[in-house]
Wavefront OBJ file of the C-alpha trace (Angstrom):
o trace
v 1.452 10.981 7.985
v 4.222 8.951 7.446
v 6.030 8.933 4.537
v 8.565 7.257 2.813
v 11.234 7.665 0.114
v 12.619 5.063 -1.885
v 15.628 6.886 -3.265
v 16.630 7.837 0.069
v 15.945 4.440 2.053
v 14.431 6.627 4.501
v 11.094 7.122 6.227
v 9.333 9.278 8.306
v 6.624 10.468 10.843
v 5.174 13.469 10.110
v 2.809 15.968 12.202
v 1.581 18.991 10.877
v 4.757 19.137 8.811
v 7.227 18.730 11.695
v 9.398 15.358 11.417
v 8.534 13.226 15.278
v 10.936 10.595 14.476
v 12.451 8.926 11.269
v 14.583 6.231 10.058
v 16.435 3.486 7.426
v 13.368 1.881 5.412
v 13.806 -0.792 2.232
v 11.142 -1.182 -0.356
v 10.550 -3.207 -3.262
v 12.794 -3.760 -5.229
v 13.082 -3.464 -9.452
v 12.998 -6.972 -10.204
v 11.765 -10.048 -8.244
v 13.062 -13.239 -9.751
v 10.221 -15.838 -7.945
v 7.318 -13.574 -9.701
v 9.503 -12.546 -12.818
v 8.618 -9.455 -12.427
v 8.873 -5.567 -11.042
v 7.983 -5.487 -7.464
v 8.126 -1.591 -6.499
v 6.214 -0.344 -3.410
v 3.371 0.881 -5.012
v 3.514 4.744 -5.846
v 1.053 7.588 -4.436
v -1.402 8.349 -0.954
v -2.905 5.305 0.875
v -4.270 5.255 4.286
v -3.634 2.349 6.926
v -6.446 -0.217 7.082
v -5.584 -3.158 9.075
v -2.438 -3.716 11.455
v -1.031 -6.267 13.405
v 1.314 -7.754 15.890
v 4.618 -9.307 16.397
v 2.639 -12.516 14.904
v 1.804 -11.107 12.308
v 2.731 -13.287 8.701
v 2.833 -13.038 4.588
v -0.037 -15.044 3.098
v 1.793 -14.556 -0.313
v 5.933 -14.842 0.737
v 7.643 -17.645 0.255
v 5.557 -17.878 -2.964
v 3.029 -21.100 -3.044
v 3.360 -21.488 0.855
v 3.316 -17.700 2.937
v 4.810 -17.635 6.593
v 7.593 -15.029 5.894
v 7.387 -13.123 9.129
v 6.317 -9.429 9.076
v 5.933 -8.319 12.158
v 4.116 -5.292 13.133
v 2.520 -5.366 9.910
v 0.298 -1.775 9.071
v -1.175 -2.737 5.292
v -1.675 0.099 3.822
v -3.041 -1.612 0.677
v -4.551 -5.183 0.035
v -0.850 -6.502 -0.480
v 1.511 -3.851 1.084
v 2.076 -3.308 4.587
v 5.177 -1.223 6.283
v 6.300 -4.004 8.863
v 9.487 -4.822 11.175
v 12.660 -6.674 9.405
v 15.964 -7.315 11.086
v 17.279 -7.108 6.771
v 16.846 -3.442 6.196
v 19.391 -2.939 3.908
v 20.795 0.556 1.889
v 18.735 -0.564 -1.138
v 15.144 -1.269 -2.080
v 15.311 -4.819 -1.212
v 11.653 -6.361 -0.582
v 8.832 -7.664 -2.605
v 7.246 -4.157 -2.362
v 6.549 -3.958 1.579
v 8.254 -1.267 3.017
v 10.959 -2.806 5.724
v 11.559 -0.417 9.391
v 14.101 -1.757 11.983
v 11.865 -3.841 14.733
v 12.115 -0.811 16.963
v 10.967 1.254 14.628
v 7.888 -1.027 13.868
v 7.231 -1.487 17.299
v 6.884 2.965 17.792
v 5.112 3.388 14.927
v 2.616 0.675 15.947
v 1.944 1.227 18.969
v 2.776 5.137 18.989
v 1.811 6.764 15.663
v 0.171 4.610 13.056
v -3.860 4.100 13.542
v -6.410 2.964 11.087
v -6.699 5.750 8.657
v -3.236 6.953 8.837
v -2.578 8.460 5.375
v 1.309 6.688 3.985
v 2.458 8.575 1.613
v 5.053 6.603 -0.818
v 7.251 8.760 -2.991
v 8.387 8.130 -6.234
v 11.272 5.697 -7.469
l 1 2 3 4 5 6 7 8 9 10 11 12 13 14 15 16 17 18 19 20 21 22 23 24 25 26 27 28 29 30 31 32 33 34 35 36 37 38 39 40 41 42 43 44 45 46 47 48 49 50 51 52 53 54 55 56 57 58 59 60 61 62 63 64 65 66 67 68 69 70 71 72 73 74 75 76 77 78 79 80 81 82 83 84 85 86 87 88 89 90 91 92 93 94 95 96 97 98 99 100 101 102 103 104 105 106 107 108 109 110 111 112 113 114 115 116 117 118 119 120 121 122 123 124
């Protein structure tokens, strides 16, 4: 599973409890000023459901027109995806997508995450 804490900025790839390989990770942040409002990575146990490539887009950031780049994106809800950044700053910092350095993205798309891997988000 991998699994992600947004007090620690910090994620990682689990295997039958053993840590394969973490890293620096950003969330959402309290407050979004273009939505006026919260915009925490959602709390609790998802499972990965669609992924894609270094193409891969928003279709809701910049609001009213999409595009923001997200590459390597692995949703692992309608709106949330963990995804590549070169911004993965010491603080929650995103609109709720959880940010991994592009190598990062890159191993855990093409080495660990698969459709139906749980993500496990922990609490603010």
């Amino acid at each position: 599973s991998f699994v992600f804490n947004p007090r620690t900025h910090r994620w990682a790839a689990m295997d039958d409890g053993r840590i394969i390989k973490s890293g620096r990770a950003s969330g959402g942040r309290s407050y979004c000023p273009d939505i006026h409002r919260a915009c925490h990575t959602p709390v609790g146990v998802f499972r990965i459901h669609q992924k894609g490539g270094p193409e891969c887009r928003s279709s809701r950031y910049p609001v009213g027109e999409g595009g923001a780049p997200m590459p390597y994106c692995m949703f692992f809800s309608q709106y949330y995806a963990v995804h590549s950044s070169y911004e993965v700053p010491n603080y929650n910092a995103s609109h709720g997508c959880i940010r991994v350095s592009p190598s990062d993205a890159r191993w855990l798309s093409h080495h660990f995450m698969s459709i139906g891997t749980k993500v496990i988000v922990k609490p603010y």
